[in-house]
Backbone as numpy.savetxt, mean C-alpha at the origin, in Angstrom:
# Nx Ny Nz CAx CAy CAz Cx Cy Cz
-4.14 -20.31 21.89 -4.39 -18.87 22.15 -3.76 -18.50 23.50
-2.58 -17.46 23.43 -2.21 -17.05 24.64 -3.03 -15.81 25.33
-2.25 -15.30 26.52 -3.22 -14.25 27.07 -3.20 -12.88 26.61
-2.48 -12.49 25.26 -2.46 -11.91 24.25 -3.55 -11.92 23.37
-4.07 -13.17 23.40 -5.40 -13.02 22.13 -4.99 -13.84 21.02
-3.44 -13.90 20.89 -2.87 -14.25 19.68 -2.23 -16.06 20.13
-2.89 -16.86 18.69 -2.49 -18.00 18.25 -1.12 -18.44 18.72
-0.88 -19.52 19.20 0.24 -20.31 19.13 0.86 -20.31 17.85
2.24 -19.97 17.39 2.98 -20.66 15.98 2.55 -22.42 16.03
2.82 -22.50 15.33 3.12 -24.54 14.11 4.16 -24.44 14.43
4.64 -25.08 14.59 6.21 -26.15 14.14 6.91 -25.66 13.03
5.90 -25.84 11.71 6.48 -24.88 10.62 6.51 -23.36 10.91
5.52 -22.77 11.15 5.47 -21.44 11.45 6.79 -20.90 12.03
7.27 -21.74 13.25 8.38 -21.51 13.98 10.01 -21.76 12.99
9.47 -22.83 11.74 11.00 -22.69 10.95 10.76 -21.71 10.28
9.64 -21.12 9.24 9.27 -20.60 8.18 9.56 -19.46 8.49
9.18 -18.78 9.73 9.79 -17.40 10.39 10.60 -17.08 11.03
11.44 -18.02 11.35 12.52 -18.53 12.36 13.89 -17.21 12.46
14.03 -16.33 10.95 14.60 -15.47 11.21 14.10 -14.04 11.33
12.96 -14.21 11.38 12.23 -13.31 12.06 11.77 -13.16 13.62
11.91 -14.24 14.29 11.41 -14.79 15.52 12.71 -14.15 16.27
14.05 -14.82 15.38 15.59 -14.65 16.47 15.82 -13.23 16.53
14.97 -12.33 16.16 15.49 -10.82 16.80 14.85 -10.23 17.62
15.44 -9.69 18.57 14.48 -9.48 19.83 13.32 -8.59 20.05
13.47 -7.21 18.54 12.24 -6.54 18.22 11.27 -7.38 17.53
11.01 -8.78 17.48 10.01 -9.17 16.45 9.60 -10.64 17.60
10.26 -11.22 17.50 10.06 -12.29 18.69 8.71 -13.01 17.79
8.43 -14.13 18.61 7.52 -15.16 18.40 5.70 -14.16 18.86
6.05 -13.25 19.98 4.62 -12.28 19.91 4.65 -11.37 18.46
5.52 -10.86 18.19 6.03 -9.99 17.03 5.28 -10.64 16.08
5.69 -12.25 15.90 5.05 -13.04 14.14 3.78 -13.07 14.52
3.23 -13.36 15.62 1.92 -13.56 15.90 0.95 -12.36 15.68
2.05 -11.43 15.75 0.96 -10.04 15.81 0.72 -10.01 14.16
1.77 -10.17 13.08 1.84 -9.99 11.78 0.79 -11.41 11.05
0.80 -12.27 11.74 -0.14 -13.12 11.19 -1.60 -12.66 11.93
-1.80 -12.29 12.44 -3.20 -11.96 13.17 -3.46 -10.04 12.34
-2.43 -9.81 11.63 -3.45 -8.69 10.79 -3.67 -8.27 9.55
-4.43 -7.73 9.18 -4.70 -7.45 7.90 -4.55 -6.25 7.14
-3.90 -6.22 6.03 -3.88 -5.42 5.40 -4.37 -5.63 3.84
-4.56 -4.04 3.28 -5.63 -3.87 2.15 -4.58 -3.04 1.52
-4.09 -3.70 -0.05 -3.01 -3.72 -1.22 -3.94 -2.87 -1.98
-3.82 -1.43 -2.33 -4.66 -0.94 -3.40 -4.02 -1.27 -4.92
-3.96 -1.63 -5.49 -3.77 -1.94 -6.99 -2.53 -3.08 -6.79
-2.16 -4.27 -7.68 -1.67 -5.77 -8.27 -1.13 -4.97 -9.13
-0.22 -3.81 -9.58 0.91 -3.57 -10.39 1.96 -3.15 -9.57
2.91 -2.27 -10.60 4.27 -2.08 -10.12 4.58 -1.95 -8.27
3.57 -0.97 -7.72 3.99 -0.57 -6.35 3.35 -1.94 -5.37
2.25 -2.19 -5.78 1.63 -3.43 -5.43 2.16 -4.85 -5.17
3.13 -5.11 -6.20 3.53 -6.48 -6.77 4.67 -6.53 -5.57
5.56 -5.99 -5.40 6.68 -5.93 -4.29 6.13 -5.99 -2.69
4.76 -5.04 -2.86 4.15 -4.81 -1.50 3.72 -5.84 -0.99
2.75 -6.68 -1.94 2.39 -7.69 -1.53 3.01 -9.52 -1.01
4.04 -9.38 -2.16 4.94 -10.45 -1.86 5.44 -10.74 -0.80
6.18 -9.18 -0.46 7.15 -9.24 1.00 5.82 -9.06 2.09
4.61 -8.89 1.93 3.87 -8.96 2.71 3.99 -10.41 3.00
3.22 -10.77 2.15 2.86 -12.59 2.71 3.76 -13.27 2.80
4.99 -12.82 2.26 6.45 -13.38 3.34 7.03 -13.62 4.24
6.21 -11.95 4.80 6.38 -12.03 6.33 5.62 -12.59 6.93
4.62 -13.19 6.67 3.47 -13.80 7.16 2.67 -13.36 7.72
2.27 -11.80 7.24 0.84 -10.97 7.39 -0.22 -12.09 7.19
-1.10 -11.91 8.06 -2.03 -13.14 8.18 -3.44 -13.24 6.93
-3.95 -12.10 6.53 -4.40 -11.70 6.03 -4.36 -10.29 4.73
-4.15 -10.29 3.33 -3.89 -9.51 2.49 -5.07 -9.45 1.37
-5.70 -8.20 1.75 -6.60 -7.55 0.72 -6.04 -7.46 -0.66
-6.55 -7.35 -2.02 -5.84 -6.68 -3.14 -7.14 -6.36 -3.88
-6.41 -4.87 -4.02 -7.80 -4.58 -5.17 -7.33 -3.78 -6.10
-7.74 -4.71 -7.16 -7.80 -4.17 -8.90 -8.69 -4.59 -9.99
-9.30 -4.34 -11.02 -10.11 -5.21 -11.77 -9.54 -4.66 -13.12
-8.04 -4.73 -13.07 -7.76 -4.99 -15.02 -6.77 -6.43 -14.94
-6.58 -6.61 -16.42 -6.11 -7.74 -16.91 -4.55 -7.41 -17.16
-3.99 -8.35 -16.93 -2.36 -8.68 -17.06 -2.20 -8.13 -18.37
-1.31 -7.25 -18.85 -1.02 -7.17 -20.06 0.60 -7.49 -20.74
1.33 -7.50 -21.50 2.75 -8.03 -21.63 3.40 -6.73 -21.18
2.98 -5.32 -21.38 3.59 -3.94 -20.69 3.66 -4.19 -19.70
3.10 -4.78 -18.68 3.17 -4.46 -17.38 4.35 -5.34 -16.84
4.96 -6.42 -17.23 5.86 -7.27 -17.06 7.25 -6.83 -16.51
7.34 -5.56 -17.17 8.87 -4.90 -17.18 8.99 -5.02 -15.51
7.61 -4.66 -14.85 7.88 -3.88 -13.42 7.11 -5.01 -12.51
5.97 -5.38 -12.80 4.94 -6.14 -12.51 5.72 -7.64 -11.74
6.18 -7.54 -10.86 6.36 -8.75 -10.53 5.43 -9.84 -10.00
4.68 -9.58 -9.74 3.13 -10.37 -8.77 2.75 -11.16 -10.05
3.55 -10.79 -11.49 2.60 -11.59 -12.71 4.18 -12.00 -13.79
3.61 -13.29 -14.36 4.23 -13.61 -15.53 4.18 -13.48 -16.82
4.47 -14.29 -17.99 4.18 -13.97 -19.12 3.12 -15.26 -19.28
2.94 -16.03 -18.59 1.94 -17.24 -18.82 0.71 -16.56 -17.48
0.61 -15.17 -17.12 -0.63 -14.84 -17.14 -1.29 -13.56 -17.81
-0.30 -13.33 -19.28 -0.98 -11.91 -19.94 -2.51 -12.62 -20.38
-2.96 -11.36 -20.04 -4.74 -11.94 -20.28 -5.53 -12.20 -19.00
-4.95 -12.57 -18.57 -5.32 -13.28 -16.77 -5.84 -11.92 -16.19
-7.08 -11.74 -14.99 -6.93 -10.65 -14.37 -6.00 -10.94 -13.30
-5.64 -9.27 -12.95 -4.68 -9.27 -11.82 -4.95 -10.00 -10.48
-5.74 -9.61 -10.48 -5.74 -10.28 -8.82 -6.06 -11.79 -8.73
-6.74 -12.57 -9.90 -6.50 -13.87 -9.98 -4.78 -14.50 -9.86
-4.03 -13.80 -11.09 -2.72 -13.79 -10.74 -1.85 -13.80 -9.56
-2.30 -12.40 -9.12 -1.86 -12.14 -7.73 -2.07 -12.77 -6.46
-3.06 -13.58 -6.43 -3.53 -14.40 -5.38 -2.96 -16.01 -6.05
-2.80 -16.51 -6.84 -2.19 -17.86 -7.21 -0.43 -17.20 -6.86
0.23 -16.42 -7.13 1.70 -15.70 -6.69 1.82 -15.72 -5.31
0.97 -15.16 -4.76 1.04 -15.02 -3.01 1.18 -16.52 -2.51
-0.05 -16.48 -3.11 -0.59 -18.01 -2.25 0.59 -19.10 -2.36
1.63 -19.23 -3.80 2.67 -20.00 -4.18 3.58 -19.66 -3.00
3.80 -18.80 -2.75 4.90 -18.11 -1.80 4.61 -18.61 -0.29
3.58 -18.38 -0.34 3.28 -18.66 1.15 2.09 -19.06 1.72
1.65 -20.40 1.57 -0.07 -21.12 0.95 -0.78 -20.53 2.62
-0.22 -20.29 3.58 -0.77 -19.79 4.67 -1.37 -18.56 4.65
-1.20 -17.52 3.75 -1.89 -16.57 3.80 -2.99 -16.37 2.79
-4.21 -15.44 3.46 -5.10 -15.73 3.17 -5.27 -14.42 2.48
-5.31 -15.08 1.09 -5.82 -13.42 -0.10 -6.82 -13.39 -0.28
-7.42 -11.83 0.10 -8.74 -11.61 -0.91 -8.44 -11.09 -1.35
-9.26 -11.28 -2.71 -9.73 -10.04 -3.89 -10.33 -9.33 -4.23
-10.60 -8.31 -4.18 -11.62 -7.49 -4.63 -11.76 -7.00 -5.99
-12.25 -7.36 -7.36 -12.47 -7.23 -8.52 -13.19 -6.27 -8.86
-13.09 -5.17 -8.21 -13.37 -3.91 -8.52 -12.77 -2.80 -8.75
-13.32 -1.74 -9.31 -13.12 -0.55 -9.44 -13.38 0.45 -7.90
-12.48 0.81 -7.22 -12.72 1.60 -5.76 -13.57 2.36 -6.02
-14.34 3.10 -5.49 -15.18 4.11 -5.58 -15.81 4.31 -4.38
-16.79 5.91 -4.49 -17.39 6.10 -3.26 -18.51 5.80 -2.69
-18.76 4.16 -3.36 -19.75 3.60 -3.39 -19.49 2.36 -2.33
-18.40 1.60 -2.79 -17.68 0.37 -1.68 -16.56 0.89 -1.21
-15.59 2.26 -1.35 -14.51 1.83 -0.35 -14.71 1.66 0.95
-15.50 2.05 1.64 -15.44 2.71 3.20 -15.96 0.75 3.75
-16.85 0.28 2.99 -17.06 -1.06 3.47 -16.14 -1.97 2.84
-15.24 -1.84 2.15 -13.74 -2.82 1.82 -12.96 -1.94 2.71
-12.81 -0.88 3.02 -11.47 -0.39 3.71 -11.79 -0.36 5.21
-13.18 -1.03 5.64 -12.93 -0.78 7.14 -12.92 -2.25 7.57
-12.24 -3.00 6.71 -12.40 -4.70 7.14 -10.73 -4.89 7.46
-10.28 -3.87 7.03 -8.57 -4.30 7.28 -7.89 -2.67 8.38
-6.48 -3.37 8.67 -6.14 -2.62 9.59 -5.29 -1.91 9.15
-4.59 -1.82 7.92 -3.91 -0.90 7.19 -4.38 -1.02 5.87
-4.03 0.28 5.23 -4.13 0.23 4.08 -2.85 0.78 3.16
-2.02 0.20 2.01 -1.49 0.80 1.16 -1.68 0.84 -0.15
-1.53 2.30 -0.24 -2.00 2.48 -2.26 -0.79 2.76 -3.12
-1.30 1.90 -3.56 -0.03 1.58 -4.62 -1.05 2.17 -6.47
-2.21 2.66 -6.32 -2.66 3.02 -7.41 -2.40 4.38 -8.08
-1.79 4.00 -9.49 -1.51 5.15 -10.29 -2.23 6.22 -10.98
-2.97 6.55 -9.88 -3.98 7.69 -10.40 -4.62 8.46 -9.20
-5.00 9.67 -9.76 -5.02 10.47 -8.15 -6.62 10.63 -7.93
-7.25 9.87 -9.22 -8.73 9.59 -8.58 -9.19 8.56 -6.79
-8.15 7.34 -7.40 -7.91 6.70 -6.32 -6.81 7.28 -5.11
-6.26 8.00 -5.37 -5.08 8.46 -4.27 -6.02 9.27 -3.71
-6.46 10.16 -4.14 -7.72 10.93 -3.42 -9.15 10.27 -2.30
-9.48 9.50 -2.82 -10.74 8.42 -2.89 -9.88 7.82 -1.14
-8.66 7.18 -1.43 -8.36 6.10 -0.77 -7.65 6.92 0.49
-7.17 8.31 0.47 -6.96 8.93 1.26 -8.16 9.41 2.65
-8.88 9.96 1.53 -10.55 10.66 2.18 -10.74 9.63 3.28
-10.93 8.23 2.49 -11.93 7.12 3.38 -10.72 6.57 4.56
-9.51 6.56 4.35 -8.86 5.84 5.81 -8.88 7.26 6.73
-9.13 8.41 6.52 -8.70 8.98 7.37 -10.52 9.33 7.82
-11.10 8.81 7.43 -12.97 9.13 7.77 -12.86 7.68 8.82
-12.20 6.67 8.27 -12.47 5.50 9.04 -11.00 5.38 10.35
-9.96 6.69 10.13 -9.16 6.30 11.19 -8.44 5.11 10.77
-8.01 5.24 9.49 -6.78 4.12 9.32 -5.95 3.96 8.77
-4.60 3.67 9.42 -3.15 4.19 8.97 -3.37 3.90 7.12
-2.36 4.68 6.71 -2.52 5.09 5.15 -1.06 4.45 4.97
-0.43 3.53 4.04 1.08 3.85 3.38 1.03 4.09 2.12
1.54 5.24 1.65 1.12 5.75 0.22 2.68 5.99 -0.62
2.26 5.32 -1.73 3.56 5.33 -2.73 3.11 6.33 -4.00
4.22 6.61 -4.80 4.34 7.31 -5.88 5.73 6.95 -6.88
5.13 6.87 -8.46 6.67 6.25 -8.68 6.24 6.97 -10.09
7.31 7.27 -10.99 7.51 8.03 -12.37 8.24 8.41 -12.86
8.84 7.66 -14.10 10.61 7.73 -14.41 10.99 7.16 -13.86
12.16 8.29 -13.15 13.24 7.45 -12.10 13.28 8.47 -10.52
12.18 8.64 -10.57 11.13 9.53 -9.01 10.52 8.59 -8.02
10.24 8.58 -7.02 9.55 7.87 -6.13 9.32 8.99 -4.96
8.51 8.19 -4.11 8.03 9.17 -2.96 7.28 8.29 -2.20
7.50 8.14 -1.04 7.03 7.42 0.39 6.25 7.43 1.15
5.47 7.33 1.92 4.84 8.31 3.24 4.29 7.30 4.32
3.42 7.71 5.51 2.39 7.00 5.89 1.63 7.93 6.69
0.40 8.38 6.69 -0.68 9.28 7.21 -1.19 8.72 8.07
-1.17 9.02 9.41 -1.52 8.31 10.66 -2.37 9.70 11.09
-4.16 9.23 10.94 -5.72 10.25 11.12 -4.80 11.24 12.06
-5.12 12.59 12.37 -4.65 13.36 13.53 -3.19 14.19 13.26
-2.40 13.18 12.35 -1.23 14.12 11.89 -1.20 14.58 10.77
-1.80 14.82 10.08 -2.15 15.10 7.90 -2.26 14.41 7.76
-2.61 14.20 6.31 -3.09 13.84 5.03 -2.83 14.25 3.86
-2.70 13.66 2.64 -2.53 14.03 1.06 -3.20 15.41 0.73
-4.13 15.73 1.47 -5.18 17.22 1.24 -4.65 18.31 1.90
-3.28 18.10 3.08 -2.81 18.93 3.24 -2.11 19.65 2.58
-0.99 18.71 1.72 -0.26 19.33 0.89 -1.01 20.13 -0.43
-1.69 18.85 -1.01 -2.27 18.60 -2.18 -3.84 18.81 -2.30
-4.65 19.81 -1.87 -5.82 20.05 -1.79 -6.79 19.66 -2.32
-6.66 19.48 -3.57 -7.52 18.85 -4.77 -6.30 18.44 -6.06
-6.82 17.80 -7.16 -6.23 16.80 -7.93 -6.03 17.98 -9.08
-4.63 17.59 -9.51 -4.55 18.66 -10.85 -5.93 18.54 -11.55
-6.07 19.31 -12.51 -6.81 18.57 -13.99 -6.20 17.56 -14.41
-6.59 16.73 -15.52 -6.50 15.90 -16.08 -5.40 16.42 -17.23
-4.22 15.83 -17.74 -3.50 16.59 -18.86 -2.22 17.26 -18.09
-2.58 17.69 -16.84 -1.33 18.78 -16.63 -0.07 18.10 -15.99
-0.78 16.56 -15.47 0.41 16.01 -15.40 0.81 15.00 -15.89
2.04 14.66 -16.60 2.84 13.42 -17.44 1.67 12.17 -16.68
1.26 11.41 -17.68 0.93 10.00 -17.20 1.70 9.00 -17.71
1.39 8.07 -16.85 2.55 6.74 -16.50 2.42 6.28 -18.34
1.69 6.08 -19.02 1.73 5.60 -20.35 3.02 6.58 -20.90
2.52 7.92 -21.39 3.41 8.77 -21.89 5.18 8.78 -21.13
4.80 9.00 -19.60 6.44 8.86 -19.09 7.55 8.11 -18.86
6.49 6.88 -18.54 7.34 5.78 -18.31 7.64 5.78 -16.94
8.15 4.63 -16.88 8.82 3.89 -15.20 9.89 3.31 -15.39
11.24 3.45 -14.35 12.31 2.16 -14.75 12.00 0.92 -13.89
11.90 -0.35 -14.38 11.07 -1.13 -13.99 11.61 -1.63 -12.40
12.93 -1.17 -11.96 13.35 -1.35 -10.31 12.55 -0.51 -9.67
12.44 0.16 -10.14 11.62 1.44 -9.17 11.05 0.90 -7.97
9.66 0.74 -8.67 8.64 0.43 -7.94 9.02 -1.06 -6.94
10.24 -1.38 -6.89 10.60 -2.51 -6.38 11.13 -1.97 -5.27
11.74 -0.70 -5.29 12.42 0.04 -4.22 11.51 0.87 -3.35
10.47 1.46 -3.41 9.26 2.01 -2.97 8.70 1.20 -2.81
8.26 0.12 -3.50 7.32 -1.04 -2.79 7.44 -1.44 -1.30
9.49 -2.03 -1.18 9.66 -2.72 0.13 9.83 -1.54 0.88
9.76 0.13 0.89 9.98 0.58 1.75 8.49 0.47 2.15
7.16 1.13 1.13 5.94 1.08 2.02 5.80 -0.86 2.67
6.25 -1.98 2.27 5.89 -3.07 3.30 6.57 -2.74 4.30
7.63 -2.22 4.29 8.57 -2.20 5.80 7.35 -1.28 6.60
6.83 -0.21 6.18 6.27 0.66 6.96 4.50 -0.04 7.52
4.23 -1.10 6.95 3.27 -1.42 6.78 3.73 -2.34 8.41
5.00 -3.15 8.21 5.21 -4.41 8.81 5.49 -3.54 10.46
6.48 -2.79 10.24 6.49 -1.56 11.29 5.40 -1.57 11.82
4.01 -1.00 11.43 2.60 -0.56 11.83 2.36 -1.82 12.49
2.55 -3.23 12.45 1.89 -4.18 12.76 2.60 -5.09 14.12
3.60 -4.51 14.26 4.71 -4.86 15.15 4.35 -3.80 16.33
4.31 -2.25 15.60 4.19 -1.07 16.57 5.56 -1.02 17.51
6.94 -1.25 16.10 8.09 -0.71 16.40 8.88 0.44 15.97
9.40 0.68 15.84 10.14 1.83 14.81 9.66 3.01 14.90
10.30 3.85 13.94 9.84 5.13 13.53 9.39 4.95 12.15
8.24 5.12 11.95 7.51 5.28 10.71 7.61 6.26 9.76
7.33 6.66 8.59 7.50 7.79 7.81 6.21 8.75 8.11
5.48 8.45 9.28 4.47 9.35 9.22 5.01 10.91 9.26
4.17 11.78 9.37 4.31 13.44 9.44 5.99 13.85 8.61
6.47 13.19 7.72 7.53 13.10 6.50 7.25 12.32 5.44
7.56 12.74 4.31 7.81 12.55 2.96 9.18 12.11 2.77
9.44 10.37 1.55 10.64 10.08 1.40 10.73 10.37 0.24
11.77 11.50 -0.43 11.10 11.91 -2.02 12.87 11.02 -2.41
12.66 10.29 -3.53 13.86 9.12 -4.24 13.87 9.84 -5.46
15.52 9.59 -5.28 16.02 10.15 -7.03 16.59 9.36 -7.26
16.38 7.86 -8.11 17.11 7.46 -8.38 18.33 7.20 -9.32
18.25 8.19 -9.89 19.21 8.37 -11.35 20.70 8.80 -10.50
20.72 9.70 -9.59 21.45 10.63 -8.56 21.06 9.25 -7.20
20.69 8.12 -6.83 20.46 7.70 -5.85 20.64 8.34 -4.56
19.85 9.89 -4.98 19.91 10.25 -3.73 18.22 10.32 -2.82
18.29 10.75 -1.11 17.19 10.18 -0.75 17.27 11.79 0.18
15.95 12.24 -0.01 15.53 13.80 0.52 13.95 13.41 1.44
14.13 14.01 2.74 12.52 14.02 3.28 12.47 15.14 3.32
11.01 15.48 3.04 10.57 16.81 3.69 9.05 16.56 4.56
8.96 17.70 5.62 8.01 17.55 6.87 6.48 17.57 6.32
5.90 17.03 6.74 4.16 17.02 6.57 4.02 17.44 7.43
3.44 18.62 7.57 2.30 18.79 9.17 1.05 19.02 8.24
0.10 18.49 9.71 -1.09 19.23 9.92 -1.85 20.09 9.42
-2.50 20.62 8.30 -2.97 22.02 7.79 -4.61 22.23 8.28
-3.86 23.11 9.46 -5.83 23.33 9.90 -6.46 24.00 8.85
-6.29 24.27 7.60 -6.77 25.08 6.48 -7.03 23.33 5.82
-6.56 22.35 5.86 -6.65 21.25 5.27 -8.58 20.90 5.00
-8.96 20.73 3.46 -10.57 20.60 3.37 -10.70 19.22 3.95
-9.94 18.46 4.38 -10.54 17.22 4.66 -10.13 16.93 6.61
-9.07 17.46 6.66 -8.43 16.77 8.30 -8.18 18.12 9.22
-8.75 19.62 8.55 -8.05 20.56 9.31 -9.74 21.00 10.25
-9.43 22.30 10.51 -10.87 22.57 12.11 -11.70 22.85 11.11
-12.22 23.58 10.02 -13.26 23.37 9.58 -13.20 22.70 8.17
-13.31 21.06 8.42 -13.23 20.36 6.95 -14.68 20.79 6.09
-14.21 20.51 4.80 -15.19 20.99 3.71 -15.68 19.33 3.29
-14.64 18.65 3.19 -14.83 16.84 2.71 -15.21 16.02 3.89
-16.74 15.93 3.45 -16.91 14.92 4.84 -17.35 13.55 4.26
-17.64 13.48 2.84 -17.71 12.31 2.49 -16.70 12.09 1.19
-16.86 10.54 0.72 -16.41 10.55 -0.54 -16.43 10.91 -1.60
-15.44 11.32 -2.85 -15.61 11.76 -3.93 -15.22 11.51 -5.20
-16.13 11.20 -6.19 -15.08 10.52 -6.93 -15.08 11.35 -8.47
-13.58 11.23 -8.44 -12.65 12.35 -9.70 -12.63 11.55 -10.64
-12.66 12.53 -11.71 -12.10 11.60 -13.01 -11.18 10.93 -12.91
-11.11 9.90 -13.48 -9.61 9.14 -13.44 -8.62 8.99 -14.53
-7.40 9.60 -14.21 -6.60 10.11 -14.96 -5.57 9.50 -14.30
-4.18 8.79 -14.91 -2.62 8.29 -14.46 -1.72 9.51 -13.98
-1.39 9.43 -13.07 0.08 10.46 -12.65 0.42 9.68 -11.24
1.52 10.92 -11.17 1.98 10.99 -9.82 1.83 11.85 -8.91
C-alpha cells in the first residue's frame, strides 16, 4: 500500500498491464486506480457483453452485473459474454465464468435479479460507476433516478437496427429526465424483438461506454458528459448533440417532482 491508498502491482500485474502502464496518462498509479474500483454492468446482453469484457481487461478491480434471464440461442448473434454451450445457462452465471476466463483477478458479482425500486439504491450505492446497458426504459428510467439520488456517474447506451447513442450523466449536469421526461407508452416504440439489432452494434457502443467508464476511473479525458453520441451506422456517420441542465427537469431541475424511485411497466425500446 502506497501513500495513495492504492496496492502495489504483482509481477504479473506489471506484465498483464504492461501496455497500459507504458503510457504516461495511465502509469502504474493509473492501473492501480482501475483495479481499486468498481463498477455496476446493468444487463449480460448485447451492450453489456463488450462492456464488461473490456472492463475486466483492463483490470477494473471489481465488476457488478445484473440480470436474471437465461442465455437463449437469439441472443448469440450479438451476445458475446455467452456461447452456444451456455443456451439455457443464466446470464450472469455465464458472464462471470467469461470474465473470470479472461482475467481470473477480477472479482464478479452477480446480482440475479430483476432491478427495481425495491434493491436498486442498495446494489447501486456499493459501486462507483454505473453503466446501463438494459433494453428497456423501465430500467433506463429506474437506473437513471437512483445514480443521480445517490450522486453517481451514469454511462448510458442505446442500440436499434443500425442506431446507437452514447452518453454519461455526471449528478449536477442532467439527466435522461431532462430530455426525456417520462417513458413513452408501451407500443409506441419499435421493440428490440420486432426491430432487430445488427449484431456489431452493440460491440461499437459497448467499447465506447467502457472507454468512458475507464476515463471516469483514471479521471482523464473528456468524457461524453453534458453531450449525446448519436451513431449511424449504415452511413457510419457520428453526430453529438448538447445536454444541458433542465431546471424544468422532474427529477434534477429547482423544483424536482421525483424524489424517489419508480417503477414502469416494462416494455423493450430505445
Amino acid at each position: 500500500m502506497n501513500e495513495n491508498g492504492l496496492k502495489s502491482l504483482t509481477p504479473l500485474q506489471v506484465k498483464r498491464y504492461s501496455r497500459h502502464i507504458i503510457m504516461p496518462n495511465v502509469g502504474s498509479i493509473g492501473q492501480r486506480k482501475l483495479i481499486n474500483s468498481r463498477v455496476l454492468v446493468v444487463g449480460a446482453g448485447g451492450l453489456g457483453s463488450p462492456v464488461s469484457l473490456y472492463l475486466s481487461l483492463a483490470g477494473v478491480g471489481t465488476i457488478g452485473i445484473i440480470d436474471f434471464d437465461v442465455v437463449d440461442v437469439s441472443n448469440l448473434q450479438r451476445q458475446i459474454l455467452h456461447s452456444d454451450s451456455d443456451v439455457g445457462k443464466r446470464k450472469v452465471e455465464s458472464a462471470k465464468e467469461t470474465l473470470e476466463n479472461h482475467n481470473p483477478e477480477v472479482d464478479v458479482i452477480t446480482h440475479e435479479l430483476p432491478l427495481n425500486s425495491e434493491n436498486a439504491m442498495e446494489i447501486i450505492s456499493q459501486y462507483d460507476i454505473v453503466i446501463n446497458g438494459a433494453d428497456n426504459f423501465a430500467t433506463r428510467y429506474l437506473v437513471n433516478d437512483a445514480c443521480f439520488l445517490l450522486k453517481k456517474p451514469l454511462v448510458d447506451g442505446a442500440i436499434l437496427v443500425f442506431d446507437g447513442q452514447a452518453t454519461t450523466y455526471i449528478p449536477g449536469h442532467g439527466c435522461y429526465r431532462c430530455m426525456f421526461p417520462d417513458p413513452p407508452p408501451p407500443g409506441e416504440v419499435p421493440n428490440c424483438a420486432e426491430a432487430g439489432v445488427i449484431g456489431a452494434l452493440p460491440g461499437l457502443v459497448g467499447s465506447i461506454q467502457a472507454l468512458e467508464a475507464i476515463k471516469l476511473s483514471l479521471g482523464i479525458g473528456e468524457t461524453l458528459t453534458s453531450r449525446m453520441l448519436l451513431i449511424d451506422a449504415l452511413s457510419m456517420e457520428f453526430r453529438e448533440i448538447k445536454i444541458r441542465r433542465n431546471p424544468d427537469c422532474k427529477l434534477c431541475g429547482d423544483n424536482p417532482e421525483v424524489t424517489e424511485l419508480i417503477d414502469y411497466e416494462i416494455f423493450c425500446g430505445i
